[in-house]
C-alpha positions as semicolon CSV with decimal commas, in nm:
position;residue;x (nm);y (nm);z (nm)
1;X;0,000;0,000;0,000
2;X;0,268;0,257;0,122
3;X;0,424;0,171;-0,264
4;X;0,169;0,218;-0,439
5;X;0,079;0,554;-0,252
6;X;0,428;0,674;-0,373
7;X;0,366;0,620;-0,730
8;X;0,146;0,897;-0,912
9;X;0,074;0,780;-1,248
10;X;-0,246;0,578;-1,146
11;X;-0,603;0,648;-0,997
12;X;-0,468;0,316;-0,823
13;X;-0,195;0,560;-0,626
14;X;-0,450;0,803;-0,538
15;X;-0,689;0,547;-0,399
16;X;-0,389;0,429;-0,162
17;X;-0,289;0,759;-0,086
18;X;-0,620;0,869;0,022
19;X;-0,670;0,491;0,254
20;X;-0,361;0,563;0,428
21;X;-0,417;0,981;0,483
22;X;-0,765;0,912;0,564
23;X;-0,718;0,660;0,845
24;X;-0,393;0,771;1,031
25;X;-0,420;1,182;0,963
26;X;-0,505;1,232;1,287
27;X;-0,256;1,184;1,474
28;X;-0,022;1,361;1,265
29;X;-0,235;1,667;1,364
30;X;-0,213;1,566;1,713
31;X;0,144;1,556;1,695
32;X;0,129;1,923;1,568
33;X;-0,093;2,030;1,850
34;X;0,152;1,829;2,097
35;X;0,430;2,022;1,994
36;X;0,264;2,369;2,115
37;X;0,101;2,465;1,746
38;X;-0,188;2,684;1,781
39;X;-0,537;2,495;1,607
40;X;-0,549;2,690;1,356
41;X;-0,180;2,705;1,253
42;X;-0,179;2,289;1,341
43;X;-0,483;2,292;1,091
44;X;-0,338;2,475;0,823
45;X;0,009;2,282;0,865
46;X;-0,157;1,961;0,835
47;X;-0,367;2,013;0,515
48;X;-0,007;2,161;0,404
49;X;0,195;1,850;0,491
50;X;-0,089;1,657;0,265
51;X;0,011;1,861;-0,026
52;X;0,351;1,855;0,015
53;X;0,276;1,461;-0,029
54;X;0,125;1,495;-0,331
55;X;0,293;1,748;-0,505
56;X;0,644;1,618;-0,415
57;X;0,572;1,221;-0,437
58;X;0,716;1,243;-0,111
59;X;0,563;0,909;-0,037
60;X;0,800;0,728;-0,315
61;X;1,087;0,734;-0,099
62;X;0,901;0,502;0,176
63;X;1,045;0,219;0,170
64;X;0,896;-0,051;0,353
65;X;1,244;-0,274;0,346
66;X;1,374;0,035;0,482
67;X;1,148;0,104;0,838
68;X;0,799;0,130;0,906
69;X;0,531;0,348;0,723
70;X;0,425;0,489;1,085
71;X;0,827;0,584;1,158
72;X;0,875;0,740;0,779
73;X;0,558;0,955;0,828
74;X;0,641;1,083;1,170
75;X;0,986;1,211;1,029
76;X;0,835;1,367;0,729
77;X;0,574;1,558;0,961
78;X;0,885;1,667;1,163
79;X;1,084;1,785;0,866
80;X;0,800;1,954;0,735
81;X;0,724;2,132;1,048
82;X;1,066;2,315;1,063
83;X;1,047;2,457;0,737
84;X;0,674;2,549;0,775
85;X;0,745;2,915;0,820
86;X;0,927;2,967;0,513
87;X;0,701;2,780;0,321
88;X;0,350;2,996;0,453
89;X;0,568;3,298;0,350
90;X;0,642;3,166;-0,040
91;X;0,351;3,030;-0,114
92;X;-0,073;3,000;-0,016
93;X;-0,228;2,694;0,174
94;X;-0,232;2,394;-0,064
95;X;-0,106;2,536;-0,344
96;X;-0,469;2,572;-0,497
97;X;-0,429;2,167;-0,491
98;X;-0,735;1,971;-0,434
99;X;-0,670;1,779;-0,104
100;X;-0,806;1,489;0,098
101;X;-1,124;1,601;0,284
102;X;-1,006;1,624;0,650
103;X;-1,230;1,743;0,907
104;X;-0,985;1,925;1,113
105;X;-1,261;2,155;1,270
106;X;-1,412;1,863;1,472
107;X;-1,034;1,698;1,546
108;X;-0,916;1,998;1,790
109;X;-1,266;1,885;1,947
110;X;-1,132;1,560;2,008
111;X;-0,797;1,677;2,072
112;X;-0,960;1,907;2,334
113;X;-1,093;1,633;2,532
114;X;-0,832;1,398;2,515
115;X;-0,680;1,322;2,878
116;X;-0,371;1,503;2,988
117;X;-0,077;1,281;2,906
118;X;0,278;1,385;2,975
119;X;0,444;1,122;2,755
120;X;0,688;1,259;2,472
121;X;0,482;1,341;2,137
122;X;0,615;1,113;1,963
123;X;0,527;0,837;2,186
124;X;0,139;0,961;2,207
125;X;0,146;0,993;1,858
126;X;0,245;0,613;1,804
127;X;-0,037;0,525;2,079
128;X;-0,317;0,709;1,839
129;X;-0,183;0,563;1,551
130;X;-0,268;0,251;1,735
131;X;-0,603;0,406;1,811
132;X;-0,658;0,479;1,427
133;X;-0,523;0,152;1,347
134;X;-0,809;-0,025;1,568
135;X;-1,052;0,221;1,468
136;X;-1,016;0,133;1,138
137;X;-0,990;-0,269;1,166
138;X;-1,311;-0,213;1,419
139;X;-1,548;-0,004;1,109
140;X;-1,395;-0,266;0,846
141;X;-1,535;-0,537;1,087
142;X;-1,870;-0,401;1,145
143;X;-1,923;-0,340;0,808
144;X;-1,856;-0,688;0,723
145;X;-2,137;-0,822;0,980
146;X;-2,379;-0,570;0,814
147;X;-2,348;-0,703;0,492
148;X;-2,430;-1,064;0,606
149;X;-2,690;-0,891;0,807
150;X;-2,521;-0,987;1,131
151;X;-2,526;-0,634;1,253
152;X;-2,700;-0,677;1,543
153;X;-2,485;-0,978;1,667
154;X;-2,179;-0,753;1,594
155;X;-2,314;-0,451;1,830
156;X;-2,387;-0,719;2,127
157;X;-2,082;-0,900;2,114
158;X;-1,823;-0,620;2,004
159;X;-1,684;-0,573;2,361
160;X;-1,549;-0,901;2,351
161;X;-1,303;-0,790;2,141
162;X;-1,121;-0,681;2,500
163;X;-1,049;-0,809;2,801
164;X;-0,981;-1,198;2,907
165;X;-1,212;-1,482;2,796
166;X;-1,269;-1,572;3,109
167;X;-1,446;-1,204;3,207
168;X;-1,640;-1,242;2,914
169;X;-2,043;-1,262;3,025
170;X;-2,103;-1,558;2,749
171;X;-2,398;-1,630;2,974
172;X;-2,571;-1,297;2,992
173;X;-2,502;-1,262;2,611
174;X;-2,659;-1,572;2,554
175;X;-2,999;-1,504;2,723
176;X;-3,003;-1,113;2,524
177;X;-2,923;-1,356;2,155
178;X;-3,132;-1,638;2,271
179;X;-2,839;-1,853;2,209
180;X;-2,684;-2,152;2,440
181;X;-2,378;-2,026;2,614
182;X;-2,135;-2,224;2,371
183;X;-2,318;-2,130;2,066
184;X;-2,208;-1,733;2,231
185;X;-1,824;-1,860;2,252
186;X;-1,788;-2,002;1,932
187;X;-1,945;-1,690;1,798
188;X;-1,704;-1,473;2,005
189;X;-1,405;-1,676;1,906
190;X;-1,483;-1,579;1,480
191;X;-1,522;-1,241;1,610
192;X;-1,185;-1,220;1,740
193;X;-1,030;-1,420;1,482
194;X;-1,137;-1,206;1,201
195;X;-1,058;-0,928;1,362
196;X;-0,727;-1,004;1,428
197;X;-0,698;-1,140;1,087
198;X;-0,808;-0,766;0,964
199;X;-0,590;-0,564;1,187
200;X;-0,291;-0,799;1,070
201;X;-0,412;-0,722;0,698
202;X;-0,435;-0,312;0,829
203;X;-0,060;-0,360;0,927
204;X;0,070;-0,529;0,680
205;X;0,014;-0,217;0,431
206;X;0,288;-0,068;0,600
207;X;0,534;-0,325;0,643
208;X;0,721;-0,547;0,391
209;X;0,677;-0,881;0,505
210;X;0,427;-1,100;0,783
211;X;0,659;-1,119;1,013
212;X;0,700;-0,709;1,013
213;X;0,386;-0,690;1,075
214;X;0,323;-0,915;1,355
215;X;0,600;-0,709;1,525
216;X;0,486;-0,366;1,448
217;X;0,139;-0,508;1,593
218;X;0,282;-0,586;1,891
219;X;0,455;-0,293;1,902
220;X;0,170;-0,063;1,868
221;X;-0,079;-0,240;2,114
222;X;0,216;-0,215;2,367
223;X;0,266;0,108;2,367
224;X;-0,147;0,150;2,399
225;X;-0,152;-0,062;2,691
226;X;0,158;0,071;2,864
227;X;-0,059;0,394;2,901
């Protein structure tokens, strides 16, 4: 995925380009805001950085055999931001480019009520890439269920996703379904392996082989939990 995002000669590369922007933008602009940038300057620099993307195939020098997507991005965004004051001087927002549709009014809401957290930015910004990362895997997931029309078994048993098996309340989930209590389990246990069969799929877009991504998984969800 992060390949074909760098190439810009297809509707194919655009496609990628806008997957990858539109499910981990956000904390990019968190980073911003982390780093003492103003909302509407972090706004502003983020649509920018987008641009810069496009208009300078930055993303063809991402090399997956070389690091992580998540690691190459982050150092872009930093690069980017300590040239940003030249740039606003030489040259309007966007560069009258069409961009990706990001609503950045309604993230500084969500930054705004995030808890305080005194880790470095760059380790909160790998924790909501993490977020986005399960975000993503979670809508992918629902929307599969949906389409079998299995929605309302997803919303009941979508909280099993966390915790230990052995917390899970198979039989009070069982008398809402009007299931048996095994019927619940075995229901719960394709829930969990398809999801982690998507979020594997999610992180392997960024990585250049399996075992990359099982790693970078790990990696991610530890940092979340360590929180």
């Amino acid at each position: 995925m992060v390949l074909l995002a760098g190439r810009n000669d297809t509707e194919r590369a655009r496609t990628a380009l806008a997957k990858l922007c539109g499910t981990y933008w956000y904390p990019l602009y968190a980073f911003v805001r982390r780093n003492g940038i103003p909302p509407h300057d972090a706004q502003d620099l983020t649509q920018d950085f987008f641009a810069h993307l496009l208009q300078h195939q930055a993303l063809a020098k991402a090399d997956p055999e070389r690091g992580r997507f998540r690691s190459f991005i982050l150092t872009a965004m930093k690069n980017f931001m300590s040239g940003a004051r030249e740039r606003a001087r030489a040259q309007k927002r966007g560069g009258g480019q069409e961009l990706l549709s990001l609503d950045l009014a309604a993230a500084e809401e969500r930054f705004a009520m995030e808890p305080v957290d005194t880790s470095s930015p760059d380790k909160l910004f790998d924790k909501q890439w993490a977020m986005a990362l399960l975000e993503a895997v979670l809508v992918r997931l629902e929307k599969e269920y949906r389409q079998e029309g299995k929605g309302g078994l997803f919303g009941e048993l979508k909280d099993t996703l966390t915790g230990a098996r052995a917390t899970q309340p198979y039989a009070e989930l069982a008398a809402r379904l009007g299931l048996s209590e095994n019927a619940v389990k075995v229901s719960v246990h394709r829930l969990r392996k398809r999801y982690r069969s998507l979020l594997l799929a999610e992180v392997g877009q960024t990585v250049a082989t399996p075992g990359d991504a099982e790693q970078e998984m790990r990696h991610l969800l530890e940092g979340l939990l360590s929180g």
